[in-house]
VOBA-1610 file (N, C-alpha, C; in pm, whole numbers, padded with zeros to 5 digits, always signed):
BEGIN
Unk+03894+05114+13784Unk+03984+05115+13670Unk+04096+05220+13681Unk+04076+05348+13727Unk+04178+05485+13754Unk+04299+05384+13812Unk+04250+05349+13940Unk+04302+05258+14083Unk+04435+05190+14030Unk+04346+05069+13911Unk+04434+04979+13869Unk+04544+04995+13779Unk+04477+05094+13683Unk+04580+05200+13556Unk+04694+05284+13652Unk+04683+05312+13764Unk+04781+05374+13843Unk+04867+05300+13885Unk+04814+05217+13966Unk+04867+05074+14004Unk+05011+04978+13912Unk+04931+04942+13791Unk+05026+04916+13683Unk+05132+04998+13676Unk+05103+05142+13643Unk+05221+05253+13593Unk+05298+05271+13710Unk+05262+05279+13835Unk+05327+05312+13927Unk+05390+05213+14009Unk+05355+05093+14037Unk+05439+05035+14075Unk+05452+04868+14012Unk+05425+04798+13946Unk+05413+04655+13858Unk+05508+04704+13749Unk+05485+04821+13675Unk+05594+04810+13554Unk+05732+04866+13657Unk+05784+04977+13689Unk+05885+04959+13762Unk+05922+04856+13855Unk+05861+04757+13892Unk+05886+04644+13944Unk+05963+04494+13853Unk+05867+04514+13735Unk+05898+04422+13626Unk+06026+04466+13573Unk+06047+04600+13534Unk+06175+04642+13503Unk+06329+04623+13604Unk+06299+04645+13701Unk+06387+04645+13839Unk+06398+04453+13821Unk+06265+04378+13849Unk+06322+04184+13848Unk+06423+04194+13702Unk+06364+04238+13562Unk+06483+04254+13464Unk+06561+04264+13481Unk+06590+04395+13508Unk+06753+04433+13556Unk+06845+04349+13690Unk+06744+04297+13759Unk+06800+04221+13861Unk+06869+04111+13825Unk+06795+04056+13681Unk+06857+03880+13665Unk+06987+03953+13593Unk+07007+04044+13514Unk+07066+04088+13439Unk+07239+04064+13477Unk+07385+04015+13404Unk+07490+04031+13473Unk+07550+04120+13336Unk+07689+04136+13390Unk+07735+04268+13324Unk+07770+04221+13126Unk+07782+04111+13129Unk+07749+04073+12979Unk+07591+04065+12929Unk+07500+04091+12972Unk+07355+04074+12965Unk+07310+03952+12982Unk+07380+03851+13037Unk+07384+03730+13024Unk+07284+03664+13175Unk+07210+03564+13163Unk+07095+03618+13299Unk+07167+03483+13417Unk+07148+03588+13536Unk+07240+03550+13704Unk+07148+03599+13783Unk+07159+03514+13859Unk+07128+03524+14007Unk+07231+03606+14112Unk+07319+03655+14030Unk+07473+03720+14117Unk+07397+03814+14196Unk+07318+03882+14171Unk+07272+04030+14245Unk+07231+04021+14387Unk+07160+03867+14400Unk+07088+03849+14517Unk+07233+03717+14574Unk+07269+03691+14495Unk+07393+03615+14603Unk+07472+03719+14686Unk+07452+03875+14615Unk+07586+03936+14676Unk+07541+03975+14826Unk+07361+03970+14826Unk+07316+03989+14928Unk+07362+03932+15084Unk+07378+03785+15020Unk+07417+03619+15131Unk+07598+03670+15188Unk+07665+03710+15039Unk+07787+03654+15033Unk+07868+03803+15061Unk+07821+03897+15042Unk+07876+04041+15063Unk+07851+04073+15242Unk+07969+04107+15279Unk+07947+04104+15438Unk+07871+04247+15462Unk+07912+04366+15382Unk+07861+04493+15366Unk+07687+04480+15360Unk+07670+04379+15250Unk+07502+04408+15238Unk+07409+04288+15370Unk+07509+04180+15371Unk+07443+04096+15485Unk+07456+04229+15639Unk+07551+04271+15653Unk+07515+04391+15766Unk+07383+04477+15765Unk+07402+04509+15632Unk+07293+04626+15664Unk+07137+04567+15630Unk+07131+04455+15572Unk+07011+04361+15608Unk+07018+04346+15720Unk+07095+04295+15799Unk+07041+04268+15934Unk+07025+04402+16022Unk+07123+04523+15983Unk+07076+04606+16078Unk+06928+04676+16045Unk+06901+04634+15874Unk+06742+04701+15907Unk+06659+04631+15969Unk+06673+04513+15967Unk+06546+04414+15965Unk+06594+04452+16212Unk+06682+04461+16261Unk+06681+04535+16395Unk+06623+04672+16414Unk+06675+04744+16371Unk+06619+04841+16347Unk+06432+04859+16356Unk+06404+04785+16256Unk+06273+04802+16224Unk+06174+04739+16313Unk+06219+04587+16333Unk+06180+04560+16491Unk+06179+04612+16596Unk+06335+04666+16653Unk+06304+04723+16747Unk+06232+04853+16748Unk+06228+04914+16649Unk+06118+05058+16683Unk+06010+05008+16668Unk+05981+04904+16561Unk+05823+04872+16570Unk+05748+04826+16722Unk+05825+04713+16803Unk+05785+04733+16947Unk+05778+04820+17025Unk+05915+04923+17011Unk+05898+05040+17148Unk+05746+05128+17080Unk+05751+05150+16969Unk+05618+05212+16926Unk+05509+05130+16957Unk+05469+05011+16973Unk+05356+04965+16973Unk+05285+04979+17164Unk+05428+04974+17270Unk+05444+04964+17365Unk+05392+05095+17413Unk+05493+05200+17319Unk+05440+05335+17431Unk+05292+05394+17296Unk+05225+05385+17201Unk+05134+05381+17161Unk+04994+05337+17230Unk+04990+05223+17224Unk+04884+05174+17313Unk+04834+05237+17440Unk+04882+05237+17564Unk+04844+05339+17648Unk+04802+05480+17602Unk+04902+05554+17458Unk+04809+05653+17438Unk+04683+05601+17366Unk+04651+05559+17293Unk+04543+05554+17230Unk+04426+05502+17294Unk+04465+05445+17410Unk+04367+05378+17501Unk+04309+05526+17586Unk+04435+05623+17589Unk+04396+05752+17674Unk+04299+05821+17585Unk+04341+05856+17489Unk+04287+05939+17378Unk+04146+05944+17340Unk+04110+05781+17363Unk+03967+05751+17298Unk+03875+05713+17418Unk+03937+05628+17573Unk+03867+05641+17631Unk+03864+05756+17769Unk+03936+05826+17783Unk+03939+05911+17837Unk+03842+06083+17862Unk+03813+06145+17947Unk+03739+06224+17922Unk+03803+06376+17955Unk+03936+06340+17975Unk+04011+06460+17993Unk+04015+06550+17884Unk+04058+06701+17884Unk+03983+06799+17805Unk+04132+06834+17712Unk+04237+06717+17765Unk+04344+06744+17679Unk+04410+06663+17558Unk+04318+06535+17580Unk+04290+06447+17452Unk+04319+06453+17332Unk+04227+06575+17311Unk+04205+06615+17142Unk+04374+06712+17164Unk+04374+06708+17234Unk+04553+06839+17174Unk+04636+06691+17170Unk+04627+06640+17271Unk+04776+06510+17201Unk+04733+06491+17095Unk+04580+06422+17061Unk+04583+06404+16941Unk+04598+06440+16848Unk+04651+06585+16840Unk+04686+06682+16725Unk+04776+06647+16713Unk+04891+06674+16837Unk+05038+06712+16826Unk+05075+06538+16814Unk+05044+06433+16829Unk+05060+06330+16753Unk+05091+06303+16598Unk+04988+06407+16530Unk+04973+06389+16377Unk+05092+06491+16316Unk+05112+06515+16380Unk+05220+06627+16372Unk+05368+06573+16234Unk+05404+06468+16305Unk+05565+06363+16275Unk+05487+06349+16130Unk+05351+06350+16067Unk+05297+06270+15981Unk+05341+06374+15820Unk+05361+06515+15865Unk+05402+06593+15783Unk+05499+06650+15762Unk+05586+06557+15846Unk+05745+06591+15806Unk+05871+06480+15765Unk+05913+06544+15645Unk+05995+06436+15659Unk+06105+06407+15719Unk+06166+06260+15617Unk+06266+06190+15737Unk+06368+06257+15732Unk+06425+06418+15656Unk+06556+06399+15672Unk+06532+06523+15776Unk+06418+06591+15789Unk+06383+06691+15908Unk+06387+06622+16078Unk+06309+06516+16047Unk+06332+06400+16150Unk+06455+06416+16245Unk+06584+06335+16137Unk+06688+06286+16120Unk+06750+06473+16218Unk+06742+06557+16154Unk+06793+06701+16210Unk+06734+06710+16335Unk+06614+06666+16380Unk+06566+06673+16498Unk+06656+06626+16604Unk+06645+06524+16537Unk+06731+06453+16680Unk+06919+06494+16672Unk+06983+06546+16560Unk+07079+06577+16570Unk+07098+06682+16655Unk+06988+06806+16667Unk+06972+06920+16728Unk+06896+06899+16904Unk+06902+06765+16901Unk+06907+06729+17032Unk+06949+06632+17123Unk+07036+06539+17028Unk+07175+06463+17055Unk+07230+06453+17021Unk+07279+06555+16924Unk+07420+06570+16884Unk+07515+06589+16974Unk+07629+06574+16875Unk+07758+06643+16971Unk+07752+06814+17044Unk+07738+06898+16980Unk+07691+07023+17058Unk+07520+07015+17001Unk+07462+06917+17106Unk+07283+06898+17060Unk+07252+06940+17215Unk+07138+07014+17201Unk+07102+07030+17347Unk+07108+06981+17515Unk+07058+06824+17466Unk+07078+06766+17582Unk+07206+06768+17624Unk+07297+06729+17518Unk+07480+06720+17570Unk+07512+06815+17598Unk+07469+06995+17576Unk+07517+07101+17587Unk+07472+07147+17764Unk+07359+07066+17786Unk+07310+07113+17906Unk+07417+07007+18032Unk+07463+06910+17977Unk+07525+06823+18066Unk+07640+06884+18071Unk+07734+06962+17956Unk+07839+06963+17975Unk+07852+07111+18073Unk+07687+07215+18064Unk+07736+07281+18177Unk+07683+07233+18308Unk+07649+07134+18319Unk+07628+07106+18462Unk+07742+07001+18513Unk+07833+06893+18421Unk+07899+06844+18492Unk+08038+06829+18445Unk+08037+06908+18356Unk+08145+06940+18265Unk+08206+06849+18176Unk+08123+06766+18134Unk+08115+06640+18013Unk+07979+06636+17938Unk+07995+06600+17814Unk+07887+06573+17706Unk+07864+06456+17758Unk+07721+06407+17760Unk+07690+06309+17779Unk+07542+06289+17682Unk+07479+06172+17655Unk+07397+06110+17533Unk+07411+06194+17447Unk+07542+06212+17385Unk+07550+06257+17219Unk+07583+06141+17154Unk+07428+06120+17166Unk+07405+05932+17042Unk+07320+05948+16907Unk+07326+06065+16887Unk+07235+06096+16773Unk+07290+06004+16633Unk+07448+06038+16632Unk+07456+05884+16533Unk+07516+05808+16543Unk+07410+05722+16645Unk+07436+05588+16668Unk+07305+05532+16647Unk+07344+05349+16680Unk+07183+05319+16697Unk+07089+05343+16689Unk+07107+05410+16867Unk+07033+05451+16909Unk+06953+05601+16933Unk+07024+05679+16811Unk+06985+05793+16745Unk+06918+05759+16622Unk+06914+05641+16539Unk+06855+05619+16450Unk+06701+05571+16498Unk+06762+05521+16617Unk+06608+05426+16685Unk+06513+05561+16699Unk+06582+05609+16817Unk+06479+05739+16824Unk+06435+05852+16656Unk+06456+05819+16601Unk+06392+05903+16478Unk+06340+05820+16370Unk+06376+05678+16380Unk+06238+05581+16351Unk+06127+05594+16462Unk+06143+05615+16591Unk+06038+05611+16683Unk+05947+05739+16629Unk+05991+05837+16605Unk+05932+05964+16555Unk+05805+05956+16473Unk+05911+05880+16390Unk+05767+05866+16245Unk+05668+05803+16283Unk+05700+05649+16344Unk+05621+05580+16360Unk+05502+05584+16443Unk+05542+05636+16567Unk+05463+05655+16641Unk+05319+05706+16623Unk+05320+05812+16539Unk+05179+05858+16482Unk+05107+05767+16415Unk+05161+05689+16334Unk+05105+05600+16239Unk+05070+05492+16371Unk+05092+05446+16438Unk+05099+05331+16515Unk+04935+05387+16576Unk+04947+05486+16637Unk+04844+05541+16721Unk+04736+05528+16616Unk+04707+05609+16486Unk+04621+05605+16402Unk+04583+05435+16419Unk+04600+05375+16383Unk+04581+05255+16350Unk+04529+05203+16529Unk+04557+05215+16627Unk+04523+05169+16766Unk+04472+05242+16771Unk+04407+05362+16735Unk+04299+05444+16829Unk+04142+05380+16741Unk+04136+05374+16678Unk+04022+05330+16576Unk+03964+05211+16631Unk+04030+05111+16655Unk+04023+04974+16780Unk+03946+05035+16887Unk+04061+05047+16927Unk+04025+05138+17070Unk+03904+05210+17114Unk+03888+05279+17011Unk+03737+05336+16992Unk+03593+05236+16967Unk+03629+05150+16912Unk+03542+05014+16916Unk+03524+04911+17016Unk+03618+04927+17073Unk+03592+04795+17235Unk+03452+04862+17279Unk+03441+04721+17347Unk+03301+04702+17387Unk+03343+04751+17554Unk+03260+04836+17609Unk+03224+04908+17758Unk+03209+04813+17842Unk+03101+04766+17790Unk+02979+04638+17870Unk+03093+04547+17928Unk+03213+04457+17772Unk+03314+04334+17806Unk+03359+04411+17932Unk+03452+04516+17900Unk+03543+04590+18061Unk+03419+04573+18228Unk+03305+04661+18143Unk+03298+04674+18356Unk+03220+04530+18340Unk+03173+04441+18283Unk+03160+04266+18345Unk+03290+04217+18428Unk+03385+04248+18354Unk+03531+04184+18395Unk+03570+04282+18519Unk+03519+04435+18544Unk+03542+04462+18689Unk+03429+04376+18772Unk+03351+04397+18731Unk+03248+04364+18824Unk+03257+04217+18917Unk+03315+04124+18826Unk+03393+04030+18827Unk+03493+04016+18944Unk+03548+04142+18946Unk+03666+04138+19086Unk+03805+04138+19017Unk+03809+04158+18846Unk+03915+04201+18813Unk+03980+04327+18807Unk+04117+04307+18862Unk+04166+04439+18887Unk+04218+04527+18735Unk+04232+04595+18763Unk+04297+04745+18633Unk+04380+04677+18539Unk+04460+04561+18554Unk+04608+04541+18531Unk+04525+04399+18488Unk+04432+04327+18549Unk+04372+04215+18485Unk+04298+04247+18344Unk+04279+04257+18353Unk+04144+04420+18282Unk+04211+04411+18139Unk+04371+04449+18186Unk+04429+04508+18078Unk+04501+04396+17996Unk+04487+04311+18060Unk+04610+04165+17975Unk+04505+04104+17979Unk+04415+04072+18030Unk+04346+03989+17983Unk+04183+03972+17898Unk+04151+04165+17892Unk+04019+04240+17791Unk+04099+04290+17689Unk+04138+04332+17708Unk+04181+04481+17646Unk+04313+04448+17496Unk+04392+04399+17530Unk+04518+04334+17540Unk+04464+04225+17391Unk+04391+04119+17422Unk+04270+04018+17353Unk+04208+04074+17248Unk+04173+04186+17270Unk+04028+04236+17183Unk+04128+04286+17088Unk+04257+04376+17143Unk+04326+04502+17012Unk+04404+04405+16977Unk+04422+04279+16973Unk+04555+04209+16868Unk+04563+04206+16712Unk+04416+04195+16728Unk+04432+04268+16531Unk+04497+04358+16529Unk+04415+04456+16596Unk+04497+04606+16545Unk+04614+04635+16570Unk+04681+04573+16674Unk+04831+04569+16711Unk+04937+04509+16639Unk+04870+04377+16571Unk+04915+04344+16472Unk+04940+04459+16313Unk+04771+04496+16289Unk+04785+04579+16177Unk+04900+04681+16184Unk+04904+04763+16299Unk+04993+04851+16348Unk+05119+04865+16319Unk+05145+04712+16348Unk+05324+04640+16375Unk+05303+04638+16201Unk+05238+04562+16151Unk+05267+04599+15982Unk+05279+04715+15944Unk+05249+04841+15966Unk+05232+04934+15891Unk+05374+04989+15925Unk+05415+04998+16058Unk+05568+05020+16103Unk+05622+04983+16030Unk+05644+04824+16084Unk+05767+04749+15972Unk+05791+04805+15875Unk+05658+04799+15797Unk+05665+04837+15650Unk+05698+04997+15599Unk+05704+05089+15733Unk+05767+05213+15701Unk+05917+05233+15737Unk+05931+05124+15839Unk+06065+05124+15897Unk+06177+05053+15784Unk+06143+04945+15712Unk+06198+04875+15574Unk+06281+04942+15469Unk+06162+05088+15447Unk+06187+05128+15330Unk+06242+05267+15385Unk+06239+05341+15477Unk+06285+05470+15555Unk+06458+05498+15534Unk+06453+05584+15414Unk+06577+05639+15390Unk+06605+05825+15471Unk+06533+05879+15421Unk+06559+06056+15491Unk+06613+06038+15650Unk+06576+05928+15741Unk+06606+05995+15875Unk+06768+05860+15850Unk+06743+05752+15772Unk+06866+05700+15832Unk+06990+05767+15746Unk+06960+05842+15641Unk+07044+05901+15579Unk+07136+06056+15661Unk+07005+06080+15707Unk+07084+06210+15822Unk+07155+06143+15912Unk+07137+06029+15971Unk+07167+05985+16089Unk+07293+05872+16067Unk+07307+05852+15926Unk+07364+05704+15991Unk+07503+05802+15963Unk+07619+05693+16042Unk+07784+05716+16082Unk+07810+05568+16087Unk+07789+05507+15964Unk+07879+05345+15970Unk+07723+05255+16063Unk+07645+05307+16054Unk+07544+05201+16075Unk+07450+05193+15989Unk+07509+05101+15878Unk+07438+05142+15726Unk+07276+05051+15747Unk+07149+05110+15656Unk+07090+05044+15670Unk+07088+04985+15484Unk+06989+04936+15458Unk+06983+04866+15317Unk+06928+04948+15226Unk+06850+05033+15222Unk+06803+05142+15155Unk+06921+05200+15134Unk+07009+05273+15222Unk+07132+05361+15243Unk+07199+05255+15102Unk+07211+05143+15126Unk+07294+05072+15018Unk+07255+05122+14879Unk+07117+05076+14892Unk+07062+05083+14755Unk+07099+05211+14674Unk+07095+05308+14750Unk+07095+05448+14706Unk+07218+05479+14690Unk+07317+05429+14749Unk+07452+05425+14698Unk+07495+05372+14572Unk+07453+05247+14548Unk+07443+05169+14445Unk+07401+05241+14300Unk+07316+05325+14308Unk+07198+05370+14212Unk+07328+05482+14211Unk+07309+05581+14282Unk+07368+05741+14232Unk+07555+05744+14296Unk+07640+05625+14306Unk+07745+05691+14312Unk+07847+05568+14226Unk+07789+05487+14243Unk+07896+05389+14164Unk+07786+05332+14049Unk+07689+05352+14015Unk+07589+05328+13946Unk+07623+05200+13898Unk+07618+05105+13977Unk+07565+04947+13968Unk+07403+04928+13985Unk+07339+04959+13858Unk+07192+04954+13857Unk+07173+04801+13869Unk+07222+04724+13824Unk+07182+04545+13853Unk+07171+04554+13972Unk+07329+04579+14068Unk+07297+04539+14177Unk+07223+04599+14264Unk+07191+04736+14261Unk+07100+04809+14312Unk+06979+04745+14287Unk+06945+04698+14197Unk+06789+04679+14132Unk+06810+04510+14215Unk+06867+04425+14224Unk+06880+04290+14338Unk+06867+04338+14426Unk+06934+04457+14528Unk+06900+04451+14673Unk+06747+04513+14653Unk+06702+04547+14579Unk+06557+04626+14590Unk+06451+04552+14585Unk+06476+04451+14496Unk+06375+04343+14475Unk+06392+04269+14641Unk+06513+04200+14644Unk+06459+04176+14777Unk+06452+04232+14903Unk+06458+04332+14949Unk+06382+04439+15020Unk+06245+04449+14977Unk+06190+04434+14872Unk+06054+04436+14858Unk+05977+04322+14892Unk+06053+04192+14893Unk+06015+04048+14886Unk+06011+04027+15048Unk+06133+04109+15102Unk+06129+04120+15266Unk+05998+04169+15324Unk+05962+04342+15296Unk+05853+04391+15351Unk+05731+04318+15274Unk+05722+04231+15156Unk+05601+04175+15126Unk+05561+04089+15224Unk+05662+03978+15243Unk+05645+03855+15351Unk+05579+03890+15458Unk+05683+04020+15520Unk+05634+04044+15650Unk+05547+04093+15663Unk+05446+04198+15558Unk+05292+04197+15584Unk+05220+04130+15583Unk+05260+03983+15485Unk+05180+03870+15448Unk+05171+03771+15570Unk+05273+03763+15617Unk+05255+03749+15743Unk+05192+03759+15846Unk+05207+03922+15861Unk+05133+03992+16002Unk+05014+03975+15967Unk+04941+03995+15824Unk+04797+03962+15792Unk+04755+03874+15831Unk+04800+03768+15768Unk+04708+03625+15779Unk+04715+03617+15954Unk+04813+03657+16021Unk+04788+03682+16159Unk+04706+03775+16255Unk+04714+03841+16189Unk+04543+03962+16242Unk+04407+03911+16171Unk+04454+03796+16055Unk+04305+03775+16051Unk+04272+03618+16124Unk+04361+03553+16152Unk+04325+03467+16268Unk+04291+03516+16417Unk+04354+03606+16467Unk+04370+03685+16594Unk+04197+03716+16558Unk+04130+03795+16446Unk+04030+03854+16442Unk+03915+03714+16459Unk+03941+03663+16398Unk+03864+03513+16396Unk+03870+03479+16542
//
């Protein structure tokens, strides 16, 4: 009952209020305008599509370089394990706009890496901190911990016995791995890729440090809300941003629970 009384207050009535205000047009008169401006506004169709890239692409490079750790972490017997696994959890207590400074203070324009190039070859070089691909890397940040949490727990559950049958077998390391290993964690790789997405969707602090004209949809929203205070239309792109990251967990679910089946 606590659960559900929280639940309600915290996110169903601000939800119900936000679909209100969404149908809402500037005579009080009820439209669908809020979510057309989504289709028909080239500004908000951009930055929908650059989140919904965005969020993909970090959700793969995280799932990619994750896996190998978590496969290290849990089956491994090296005595340095438990320290990645610290300094992993690390990203989990900071936020995004500390993030977002991270990587400015190390690809920025005078950011370390560029400072070290320009005395060795007398040019700045990867000062991409805001670009892209400065946003990518500080979605990779966050995510990465969360990704691992979620794959090491798997990981820790594979069965010993399935692996050395399948050496014993005459399969090699690399068979092993696409065709045991690979099989068994698709739930959890799946679960994983949801929990990303779904942080990458809604992640304002690092794209707010970071972005330079590579707006994402949050960035909109928040514009919307505190500078020209169009609460309708703010409250339309929010609803569907929420309808976005709903799908796509609803999605990835019913797909980790077939994968699990």
């Amino acid at each position: 009952m606590p659960v559900l009384i929280l639940l309600s207050l915290a996110l169903i009535a601000p939800l119900v209020i936000l679909l209100r205000q969404s149908l809402t047009g500037e005579g009080g008169q009820l439209t669908l305008a809020n979510y057309a401006a989504l289709v028909t506004s080239p500004a908000y169709r951009r930055a929908l599509l650059n989140s919904v890239l965005i969020a993909v692409s970090s959700t793969a490079l995280a799932l990619a370089l994750c896996l190998p750790v978590a496969i290290y972490i849990e089956r491994s017997v090296s005595r340095y394990r438990n320290a990645l696994a610290v300094a992993l959890t690390i990203p989990l207590s900071l936020p995004g706009i500390v993030i977002g400074f991270f990587v400015i203070l190390l690809f920025g324009l005078t950011g370390i890496v560029p400072q070290i190039f320009l005395l060795i070859t007398g040019e700045r070089q990867f000062n991409f901190a805001y670009t892209f691909w400065g946003m990518l890397l500080g979605y990779l940040y966050f995510q990465i911990p969360r990704a691992v949490l979620v794959l090491r727990g798997a990981v820790s559950a594979l069965s010993q016995d399935v692996i050395d049958v399948s050496r014993t077998l005459g399969a090699t390391p690399w068979r092993v791995y696409l065709d045991v290993i690979l099989p068994a964690l698709s739930p959890a790789l799946l679960n994983a890729a949801s929990v990303s997405l779904a942080t990458a969707f809604g992640a304002f602090g690092t794209a707010a440090t970071l972005s330079r004209g590579f707006r994402v949809l949050p960035l909109e929203i928040a514009s919307l809300f505190t500078e020209s205070f169009q609460v309708e239309r703010a409250a339309g792109l929010s609803i569907a941003l929420t309808c976005l990251t709903v799908a796509v967990l609803f999605g990835l679910g019913r797909a980790g629970e077939r994968a699990q089946r």
